[in-house]
MIKEGU-781843 format. One record per atom (N, C-alpha, C): residue in one letter; x, y, z. Coordinates in steps of 0.05 Angstrom, whole numbers, plus 5000, padded with zeros to 4 digits. Atoms other than C-alpha are relative to their C-alpha. Layout:
// MIKEGU-781843
aXYZ...
// end
This chain:
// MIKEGU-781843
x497350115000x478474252387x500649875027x500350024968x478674282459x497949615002x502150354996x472773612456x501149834992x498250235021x476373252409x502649825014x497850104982x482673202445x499449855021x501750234989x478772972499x498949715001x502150205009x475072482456x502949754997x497750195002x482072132436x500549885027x497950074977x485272072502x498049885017x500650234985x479371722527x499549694988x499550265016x478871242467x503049835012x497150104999x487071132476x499649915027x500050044965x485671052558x498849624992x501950285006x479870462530x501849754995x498750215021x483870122485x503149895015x498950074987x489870092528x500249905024x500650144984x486069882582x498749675001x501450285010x482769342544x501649804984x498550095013x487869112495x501549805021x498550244988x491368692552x499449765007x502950274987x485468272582x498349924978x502150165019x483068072509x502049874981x498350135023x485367602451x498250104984x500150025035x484167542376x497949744999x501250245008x478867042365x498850024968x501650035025x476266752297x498549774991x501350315010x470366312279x498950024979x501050045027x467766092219x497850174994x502249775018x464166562172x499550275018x500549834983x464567092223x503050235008x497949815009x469467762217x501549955039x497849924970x475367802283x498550145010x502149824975x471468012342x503049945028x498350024983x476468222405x497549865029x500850214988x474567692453x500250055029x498149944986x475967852528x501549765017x498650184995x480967472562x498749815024x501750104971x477167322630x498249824990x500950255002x473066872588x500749635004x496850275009x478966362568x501549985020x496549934976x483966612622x499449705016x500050224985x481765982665x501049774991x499750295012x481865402613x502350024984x496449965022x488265592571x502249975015x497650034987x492765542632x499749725009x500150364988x489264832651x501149894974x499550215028x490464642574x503249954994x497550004997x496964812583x501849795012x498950164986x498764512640x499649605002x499850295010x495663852619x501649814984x498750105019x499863812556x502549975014x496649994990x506363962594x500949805027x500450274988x504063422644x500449774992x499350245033x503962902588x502050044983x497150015010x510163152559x501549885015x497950074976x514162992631x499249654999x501350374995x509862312638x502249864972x499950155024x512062182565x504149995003x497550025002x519762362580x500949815015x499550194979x519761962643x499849664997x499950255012x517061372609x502849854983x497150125018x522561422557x502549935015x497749984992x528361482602x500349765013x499950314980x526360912649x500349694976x499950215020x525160482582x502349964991x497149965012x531660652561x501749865022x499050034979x534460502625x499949704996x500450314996x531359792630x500349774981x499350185023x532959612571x503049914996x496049965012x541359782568x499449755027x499950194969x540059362648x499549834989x501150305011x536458772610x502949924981x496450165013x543558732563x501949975016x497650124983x547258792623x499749795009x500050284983x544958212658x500249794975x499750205014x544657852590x503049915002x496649984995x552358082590x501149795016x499550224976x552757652657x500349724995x501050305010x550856972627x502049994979x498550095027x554857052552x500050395005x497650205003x560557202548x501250075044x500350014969x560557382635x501049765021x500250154987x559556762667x501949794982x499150095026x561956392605x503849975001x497649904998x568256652605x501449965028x499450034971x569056582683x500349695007x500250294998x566655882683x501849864980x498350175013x570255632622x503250065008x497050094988x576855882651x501849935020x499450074968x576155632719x500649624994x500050225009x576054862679x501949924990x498950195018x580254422647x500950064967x500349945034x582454592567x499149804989x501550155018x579753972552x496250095000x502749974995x572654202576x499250285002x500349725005x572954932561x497150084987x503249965006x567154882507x498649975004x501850124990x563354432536x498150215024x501549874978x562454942600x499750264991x501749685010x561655602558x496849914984x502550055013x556455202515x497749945017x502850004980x552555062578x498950285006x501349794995x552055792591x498050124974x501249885030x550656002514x497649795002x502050145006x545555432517x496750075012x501849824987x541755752565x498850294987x501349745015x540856412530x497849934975x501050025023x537656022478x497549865010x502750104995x532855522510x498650165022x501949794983x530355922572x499050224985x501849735016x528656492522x497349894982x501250165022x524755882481x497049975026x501850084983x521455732551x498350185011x500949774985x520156332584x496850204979x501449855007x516556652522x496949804992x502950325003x511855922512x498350045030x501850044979x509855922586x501850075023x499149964976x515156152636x499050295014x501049724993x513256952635x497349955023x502050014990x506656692658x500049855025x499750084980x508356302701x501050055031x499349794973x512556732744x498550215004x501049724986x509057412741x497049914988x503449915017x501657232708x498549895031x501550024965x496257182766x499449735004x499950274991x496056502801x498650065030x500249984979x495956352870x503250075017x497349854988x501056512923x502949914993x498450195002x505355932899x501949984972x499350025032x505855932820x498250154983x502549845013x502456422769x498049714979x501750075017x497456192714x500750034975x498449925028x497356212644x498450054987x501049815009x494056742630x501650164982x497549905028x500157012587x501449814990x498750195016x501956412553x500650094971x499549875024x505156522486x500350284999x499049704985x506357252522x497750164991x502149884997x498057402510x500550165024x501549664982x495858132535x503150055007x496549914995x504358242544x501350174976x499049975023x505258762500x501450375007x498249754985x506759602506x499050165021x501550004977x502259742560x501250025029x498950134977x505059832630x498049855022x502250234986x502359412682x500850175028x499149884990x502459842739x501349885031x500150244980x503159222791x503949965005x497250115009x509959162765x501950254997x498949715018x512659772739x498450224973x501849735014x507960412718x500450174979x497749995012x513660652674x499949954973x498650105025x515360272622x497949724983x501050225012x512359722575x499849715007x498650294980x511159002610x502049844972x498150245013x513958742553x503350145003x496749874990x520959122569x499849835026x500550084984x518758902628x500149655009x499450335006x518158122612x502949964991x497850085005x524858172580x501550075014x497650064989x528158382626x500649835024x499950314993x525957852674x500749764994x498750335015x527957332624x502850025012x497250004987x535157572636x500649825021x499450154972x534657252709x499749755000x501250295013x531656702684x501449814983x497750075013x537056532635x502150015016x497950044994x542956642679x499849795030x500450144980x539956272743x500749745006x499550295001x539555582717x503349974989x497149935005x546855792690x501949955014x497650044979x549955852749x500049745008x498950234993x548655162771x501649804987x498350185020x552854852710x502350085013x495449924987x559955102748x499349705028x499850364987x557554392800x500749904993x499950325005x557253922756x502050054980x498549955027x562454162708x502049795001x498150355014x566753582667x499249765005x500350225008x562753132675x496449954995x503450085002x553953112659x500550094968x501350005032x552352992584x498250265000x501049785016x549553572543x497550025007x502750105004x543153262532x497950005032x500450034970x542253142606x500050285012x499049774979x544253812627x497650194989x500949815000x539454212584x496249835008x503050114997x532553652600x500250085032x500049954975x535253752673x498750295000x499749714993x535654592678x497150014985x503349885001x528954632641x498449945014x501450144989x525654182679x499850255031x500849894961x527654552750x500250284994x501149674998x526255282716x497650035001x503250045004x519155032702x499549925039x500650054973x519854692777x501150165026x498349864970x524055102821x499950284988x499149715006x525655782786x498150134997x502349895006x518355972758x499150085036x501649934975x514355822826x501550225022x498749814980x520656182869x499150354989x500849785008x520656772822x497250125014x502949954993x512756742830x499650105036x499849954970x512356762907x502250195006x498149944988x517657232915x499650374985x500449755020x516357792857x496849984987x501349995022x510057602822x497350095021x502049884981x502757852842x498949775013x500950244989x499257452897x502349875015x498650094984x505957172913x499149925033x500050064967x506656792988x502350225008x498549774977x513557263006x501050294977x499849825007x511657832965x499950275011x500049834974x513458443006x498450234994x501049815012x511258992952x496149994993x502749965002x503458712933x500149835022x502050174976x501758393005x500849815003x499550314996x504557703013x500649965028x501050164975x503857303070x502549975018x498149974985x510457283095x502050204980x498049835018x513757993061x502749995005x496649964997x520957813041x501250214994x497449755016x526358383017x502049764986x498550155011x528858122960x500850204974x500549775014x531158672916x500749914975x498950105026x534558312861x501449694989x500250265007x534457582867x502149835012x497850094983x539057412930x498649635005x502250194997x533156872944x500349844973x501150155021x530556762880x502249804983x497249995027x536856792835x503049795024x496850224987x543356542883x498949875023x500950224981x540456082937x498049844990x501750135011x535555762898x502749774984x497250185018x541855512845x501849905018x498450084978x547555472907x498749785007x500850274989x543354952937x498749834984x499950245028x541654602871x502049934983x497650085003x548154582855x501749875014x499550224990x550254232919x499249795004x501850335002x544653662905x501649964986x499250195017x547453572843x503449925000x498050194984x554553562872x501049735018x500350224980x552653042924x499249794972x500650175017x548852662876x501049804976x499650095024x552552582808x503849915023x497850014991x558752602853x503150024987x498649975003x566052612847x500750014973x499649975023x569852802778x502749745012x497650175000x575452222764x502450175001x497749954991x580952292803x499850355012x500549814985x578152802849x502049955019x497949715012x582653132887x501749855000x496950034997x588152762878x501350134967x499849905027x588852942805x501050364992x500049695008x591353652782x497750164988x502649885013x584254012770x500050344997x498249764998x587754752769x498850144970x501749875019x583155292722x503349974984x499350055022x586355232650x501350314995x499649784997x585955952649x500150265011x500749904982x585556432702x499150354991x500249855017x585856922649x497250114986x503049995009x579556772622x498150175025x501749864980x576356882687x500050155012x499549864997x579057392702x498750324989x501549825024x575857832643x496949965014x503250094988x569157422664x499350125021x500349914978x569657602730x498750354993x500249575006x570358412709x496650014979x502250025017x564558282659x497949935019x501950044986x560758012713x498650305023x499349804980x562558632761x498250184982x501749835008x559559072709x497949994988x503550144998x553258642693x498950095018x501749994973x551558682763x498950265003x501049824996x549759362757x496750044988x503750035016x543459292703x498849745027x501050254984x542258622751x497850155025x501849934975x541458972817x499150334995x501249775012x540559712791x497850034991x502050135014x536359472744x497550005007x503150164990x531759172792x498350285009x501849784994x528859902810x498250064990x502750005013x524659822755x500350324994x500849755005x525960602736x503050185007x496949824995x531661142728x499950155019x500149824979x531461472793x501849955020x497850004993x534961522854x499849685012x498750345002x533960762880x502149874981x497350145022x537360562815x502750215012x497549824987x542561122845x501449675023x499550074970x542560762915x500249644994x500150275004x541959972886x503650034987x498350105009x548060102845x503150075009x497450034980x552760452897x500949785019x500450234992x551159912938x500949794987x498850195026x552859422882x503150015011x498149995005x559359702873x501650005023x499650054975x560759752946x500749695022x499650244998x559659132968x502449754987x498150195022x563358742903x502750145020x497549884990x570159192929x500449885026x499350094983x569559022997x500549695002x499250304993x568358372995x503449874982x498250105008x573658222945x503150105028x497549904984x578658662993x499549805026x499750194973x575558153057x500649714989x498250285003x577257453014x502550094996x497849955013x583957742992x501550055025x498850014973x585957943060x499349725020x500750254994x583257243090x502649784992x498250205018x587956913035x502450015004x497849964996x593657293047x500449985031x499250184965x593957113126x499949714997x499850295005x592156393111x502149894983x497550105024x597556323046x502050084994x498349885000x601456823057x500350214976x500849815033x598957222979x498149905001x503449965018x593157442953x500949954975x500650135024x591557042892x498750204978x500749835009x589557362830x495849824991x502050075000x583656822830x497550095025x501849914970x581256962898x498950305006x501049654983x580457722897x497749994977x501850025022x575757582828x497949775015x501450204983x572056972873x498950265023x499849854974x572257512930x496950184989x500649875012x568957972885x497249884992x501950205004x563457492857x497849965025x500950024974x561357352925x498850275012x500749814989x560658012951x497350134976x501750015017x555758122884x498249865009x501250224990x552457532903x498150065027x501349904979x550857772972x499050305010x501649745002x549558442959x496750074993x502949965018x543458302911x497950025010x502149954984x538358202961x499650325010x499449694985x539758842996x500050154987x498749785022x542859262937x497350275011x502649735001x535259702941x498650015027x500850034967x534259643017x502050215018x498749884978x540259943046x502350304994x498449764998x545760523054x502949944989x497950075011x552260493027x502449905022x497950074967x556360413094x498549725011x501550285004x551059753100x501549884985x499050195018x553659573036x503249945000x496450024995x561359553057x499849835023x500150154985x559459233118x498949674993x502250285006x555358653084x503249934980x497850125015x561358583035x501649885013x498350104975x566058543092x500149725011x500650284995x562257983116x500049814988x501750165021x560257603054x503749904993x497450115019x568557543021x500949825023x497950254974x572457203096x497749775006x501950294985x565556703105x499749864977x500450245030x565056503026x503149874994x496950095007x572456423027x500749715021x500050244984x571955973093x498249834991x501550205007x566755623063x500449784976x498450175032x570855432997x502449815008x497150104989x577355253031x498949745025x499950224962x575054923111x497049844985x502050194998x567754743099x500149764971x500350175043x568054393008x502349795022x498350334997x574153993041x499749875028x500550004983x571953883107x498349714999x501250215002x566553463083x500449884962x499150115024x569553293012x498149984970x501750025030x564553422964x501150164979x498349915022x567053572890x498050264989x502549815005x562354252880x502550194975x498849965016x566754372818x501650305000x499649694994x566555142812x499550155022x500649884973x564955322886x497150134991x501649785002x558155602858x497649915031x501049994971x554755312934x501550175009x498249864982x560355632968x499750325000x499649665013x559756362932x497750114998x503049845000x552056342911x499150015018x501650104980x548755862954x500450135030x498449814966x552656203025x499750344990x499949805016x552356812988x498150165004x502249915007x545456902972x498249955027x501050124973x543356643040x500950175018x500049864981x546457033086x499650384993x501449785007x545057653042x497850115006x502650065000x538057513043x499350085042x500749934967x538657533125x501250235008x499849834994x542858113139x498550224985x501649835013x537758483088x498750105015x501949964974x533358403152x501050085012x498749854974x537758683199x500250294981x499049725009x540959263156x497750214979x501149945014x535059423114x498750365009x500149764986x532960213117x498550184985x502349835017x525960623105x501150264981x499249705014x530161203088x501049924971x500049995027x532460883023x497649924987x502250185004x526860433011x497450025011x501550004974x520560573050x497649774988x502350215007x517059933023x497749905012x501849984987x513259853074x498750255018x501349854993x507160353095x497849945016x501649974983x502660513148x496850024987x503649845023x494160673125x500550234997x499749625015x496061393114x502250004993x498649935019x501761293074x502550005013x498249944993x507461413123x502049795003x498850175008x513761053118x500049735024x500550254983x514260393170x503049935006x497150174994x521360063196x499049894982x499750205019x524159593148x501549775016x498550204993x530159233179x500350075034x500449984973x532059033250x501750205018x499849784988x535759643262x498550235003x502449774993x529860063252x498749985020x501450144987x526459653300x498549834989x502850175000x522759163261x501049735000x497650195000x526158613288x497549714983x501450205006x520258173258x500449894974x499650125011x522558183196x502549794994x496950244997x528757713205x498149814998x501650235011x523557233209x498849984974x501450015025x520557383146x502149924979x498449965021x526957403112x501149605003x499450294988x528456623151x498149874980x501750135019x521856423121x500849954964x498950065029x524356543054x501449874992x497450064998x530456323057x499749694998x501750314999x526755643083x499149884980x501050015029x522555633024x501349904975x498050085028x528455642975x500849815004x496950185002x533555233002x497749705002x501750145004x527054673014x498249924967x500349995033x524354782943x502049864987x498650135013x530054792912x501449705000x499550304984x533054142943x498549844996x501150154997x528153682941x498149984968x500549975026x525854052869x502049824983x497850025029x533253932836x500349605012x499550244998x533653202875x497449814980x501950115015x526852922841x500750094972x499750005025x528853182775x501649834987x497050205007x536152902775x499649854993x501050344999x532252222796x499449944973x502650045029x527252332732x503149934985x498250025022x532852492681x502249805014x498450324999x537351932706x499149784993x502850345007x532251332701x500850104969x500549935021x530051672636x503250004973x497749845019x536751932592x503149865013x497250034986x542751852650x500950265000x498249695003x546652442672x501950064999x496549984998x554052322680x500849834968x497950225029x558952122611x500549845014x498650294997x561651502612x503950155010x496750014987x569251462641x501649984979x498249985026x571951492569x498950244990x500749735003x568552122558x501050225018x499649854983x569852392621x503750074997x497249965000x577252342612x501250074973x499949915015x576652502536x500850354989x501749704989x572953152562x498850104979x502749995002x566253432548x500450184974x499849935031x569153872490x499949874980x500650205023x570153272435x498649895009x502150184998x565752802469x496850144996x501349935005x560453172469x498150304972x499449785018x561853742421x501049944967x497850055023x566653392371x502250164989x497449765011x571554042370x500649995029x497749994980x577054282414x499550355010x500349735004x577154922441x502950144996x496349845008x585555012430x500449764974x498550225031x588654722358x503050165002x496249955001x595754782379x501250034973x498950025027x598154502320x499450014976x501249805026x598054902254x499949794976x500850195020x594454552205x502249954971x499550065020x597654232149x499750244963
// end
């Protein structure tokens, strides 16, 4: 009896010593054999942790896709009904449709261009200058990320939401020439200088290989976080060619030329204010905290500046306008974009600061100073805008948000010239060079072409018709109730 008892309590000792360190295994044709765990124990916690690796990868993907996608409708937002709405009620009621249909016209053919041969052109591999077309017809652009670009997400999310910029760029320069360049003229022009000015800038500035690509290696690395360069100084200064060029609207200024609706642009404006967030947010390429830090910045900037034209206006006029704090506003967007993913938020109040009392002097003393008719101020707001953004990027720019540039072992590097790297001010000059040269001498040889070719201004019975019936054959107000 006495053995027995024994005999249990060393089985029960076994089995409860063994039962913890083994599993259950079962293989084919072969009865449950207890397995011990110390075989497996190694590879079942790596199998584990692989899957739950690839779960995070797979959530991170989604969120950022999600992200860049709602950002790709905001910026579309910007263009229709945004810009649209801003521009058509800064005009004339006779020429209301005429200048929303230049924006809506854009959404339609740059999306025609971009997916034939512009994609490729800006981001497919070239030389430092202009890509290739190697993704023509948007070949090898499909759900794939490209990790050159964004590791993340799909290039084709990725291609569209570059179109966005691409569509609203050549956009902005229709508030120049507004009430008076034919239809026909306006959309052979804007394709012409997205294929000649917008592609190659993009390219050199964002695309691989680029000349002032700061992220893969380029030759002179600009900071351009969201298309202060590419996007508003490229258009600003192709919008004052074609101001100079096509010149005065009949009965410049002596004429009452006083927005139609202030109303309109008013809404536009606010629609624009909350575009700009997918725009320069956006540009992070990924939901994390840059998109945090691009879009305080954003919002930072827009506020101040509107609060530095609005205070400017009211010492010079004695009231703040309800146009000018939405102009104010615009501007400070405008000159944020470069920077937005470079700097600090107390940067971005200071850059606003700057950007609303110098775009405001530049609308009022410099447009009449030397008398050119730049319709909608878009030199004054982009072109000044996007230009001096683009340079205080270099001064205020800051590793601690951004550390874009790295050392050979990884460590972060000064960015801007308060870090000490006062070298890049030059880099950011160079760019700056680049555009306003490009563009310029891009949008003047085009003009030339499509004038010889087509013509670009209505006739003086159109012009005073305005560009809604003449070129439209509808009105955009029917006062009187039909019959």
């Amino acid at each position: 009896m006495r053995r027995n008892l024994i005999h249990y309590v060393v089985v029960l000792c076994l089995v409860c010593c063994c039962f913890p360190l083994g599993v259950y295994a079962q293989s084919p044709g072969t009865a449950s054999r207890l397995v011990p765990a110390m075989v497996i124990a190694p590879e079942l916690p790596a199998q584990r942790l692989a899957a739950v690796e690839q779960q995070v990868a797979e959530a991170k993907s989604s969120a950022d896709n999600a992200w860049m996608l709602i950002s790709a409708a905001l910026v579309l937002l910007m263009t229709g009904p945004g810009l649209a709405l801003f521009y058509g009620g800064l005009v004339r009621k006779k020429n209301v449709l005429g200048t929303m249909m230049q924006s809506f016209a854009m959404m339609a053919v740059i999306t025609v261009v971009w997916a034939v041969v512009g994609f490729s052109l800006a981001f497919g591999p070239g030389n430092g200058f202009i890509g290739g077309f190697h993704n023509i017809f948007l070949r090898g652009v499909g759900l794939q990320p490209d990790a050159d670009y964004a590791a993340t997400i799909p290039l084709e999310t990725f291609m569209v939401y570059q179109l966005m910029f691409a569509i609203i760029t050549p956009a902005l320069i229709t508030g120049a020439f507004a009430e008076r360049m034919k239809f026909s003229a306006m959309l052979v022009f804007l394709t012409l200088w997205s294929l000649c000015v917008y592609f190659p800038m993009a390219h050199m500035v964002w695309g691989k290989g680029g000349l002032l690509n700061a992220s893969l290696g380029g030759r002179f690395p600009t900071l351009d976080f969201a298309g202060g360069i590419v996007v508003h100084a490229t258009s600003g200064v192709s919008a004052l060619v074609c101001t100079l060029y096509l010149g005065k609207r009949l009965g410049y200024p002596k004429e009452d030329m006083r927005p139609h609706s202030v109303v309109l642009s008013f809404m536009g404006a606010c629609l624009l204010w909350v575009g700009w967030f997918g725009f320069n947010a956006g540009s992070a390429l990924a939901a994390g905290g840059l998109a945090t830090s691009a879009f305080v910045a954003t919002h930072f900037a827009a506020a101040a500046a509107a609060v530095g034209w609005s205070g400017a206006e009211w010492i010079r006029n004695g009231k703040p306008s309800a146009l000018g704090a939405i102009s104010g506003s615009v501007a400070g967007l405008a000159t944020i974009t470069p920077a937005a993913g470079f700097v600090t938020p107390m940067s971005a109040l200071a850059i606003g600061l700057i950007a609303g009392p110098f775009c405001f002097w530049m609308v009022t003393k410099v447009k009449l100073r030397f008398g050119y008719d730049d319709s909608l101020d878009v030199f004054g707001v982009h072109g000044v805008g996007g230009t001096i953004g683009a340079i205080l990027t270099g001064i205020f720019a800051s590793s601690v948000i951004n550390p874009i540039f790295k050392n050979a072992k990884g460590a972060a590097l000064p960015s801007g010239v308060l870090e000490g790297n006062s070298h890049q001010l030059l880099n950011q000059l160079v760019g700056v060079a680049i555009a306003w040269v490009l563009a310029a001498v891009g949008t003047l040889v085009i003009l030339k072409v499509v004038d010889i070719v087509i013509g670009l201004r209505v006739s003086t019975e159109h012009e005073t018709q305005g560009l809604d019936f003449s070129q439209h054959g509808e009105e955009g107000y029917y006062w009187e109730t039909p019959a």
